[in-house]
N, C-alpha and C positions, 0 to 999 in steps of 0.2 A: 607459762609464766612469762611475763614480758620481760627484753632484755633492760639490765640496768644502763641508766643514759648516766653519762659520765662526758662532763665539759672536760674532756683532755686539757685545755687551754687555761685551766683554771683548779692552782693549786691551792687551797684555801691556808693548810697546814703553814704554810709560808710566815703569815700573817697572825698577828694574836688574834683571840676570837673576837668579834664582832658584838655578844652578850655577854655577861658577866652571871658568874653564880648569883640567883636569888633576885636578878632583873626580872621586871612587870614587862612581858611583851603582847602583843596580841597577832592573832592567826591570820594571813595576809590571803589563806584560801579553809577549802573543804577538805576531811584528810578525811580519807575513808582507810579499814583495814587492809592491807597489802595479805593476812595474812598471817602476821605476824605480831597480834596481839590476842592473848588467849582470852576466853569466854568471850567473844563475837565473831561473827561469821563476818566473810570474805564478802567486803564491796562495804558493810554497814558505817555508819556517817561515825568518826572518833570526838572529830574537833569541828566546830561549826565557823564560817568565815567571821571574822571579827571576836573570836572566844578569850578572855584576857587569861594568859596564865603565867606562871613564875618560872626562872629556870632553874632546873634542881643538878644539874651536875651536865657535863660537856664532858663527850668523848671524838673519836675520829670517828672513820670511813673510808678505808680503799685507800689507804694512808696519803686522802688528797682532801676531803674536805669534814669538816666540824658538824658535830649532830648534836645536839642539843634536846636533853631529855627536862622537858617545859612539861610542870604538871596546872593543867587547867584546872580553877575553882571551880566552876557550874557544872562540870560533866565529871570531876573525879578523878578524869583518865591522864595517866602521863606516857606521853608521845614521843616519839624523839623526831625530831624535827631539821630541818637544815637552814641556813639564816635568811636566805629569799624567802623562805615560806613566813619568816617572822616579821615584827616591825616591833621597837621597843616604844614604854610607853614612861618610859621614866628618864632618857633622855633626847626627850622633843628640841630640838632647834625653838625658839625665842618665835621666828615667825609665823610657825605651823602651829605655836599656843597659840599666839592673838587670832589667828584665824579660827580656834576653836571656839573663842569666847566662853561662854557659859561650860559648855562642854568640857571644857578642862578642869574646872572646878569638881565634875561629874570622875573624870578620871584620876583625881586625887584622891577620891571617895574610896575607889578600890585597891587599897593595900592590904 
């Protein structure tokens, strides 16, 4: 099992968290199982890059950073995740909307 990498430099717990219960985020990569989600074998894909899903409750980790248990619509699965891995979708900065144009209409759709 590989060792856990841990940003010494970087205490997140510090800080309030970064999502909120019940925030639309989406997956900023690929999660495969570690292991440690039952009924799937070791390496198989959880969460697909870009999978939109909600956060259902925030706990810690290694009493230094925030996990965040985000249950994805399209695949069912709830993950627990860390907030690099995420990107919220409900609150965009003003300039990252116009730049979606059309697209954000698209992302309003999925509540």
């Amino acid at each position: 099992m590989a060792d856990i990498a841990r940003d010494d430099d970087v205490i997140e717990i510090a800080h309030p968290p970064r999502f909120e219960m019940g925030e639309r985020v989406i997956s900023r990569s690929v999660v495969r199982n570690d292991g440690t989600y039952n009924g799937k074998d070791i390496g198989e894909v959880l969460v697909h890059k870009g999978e939109v899903g909600f956060v259902r409750s925030i706990g810690t980790f290694l009493q230094q950073f925030y996990i965040y248990a985000v249950e994805f619509t399209d695949s069912g699965h709830r993950v627990g995740m860390r907030a690099k891995e995420l990107c919220t979708l409900d609150h965009l900065p003003d300039e990252v909307i116009a730049q979606l144009g059309e697209r954000a209409a698209q992302l309003d759709a999925i509540r």
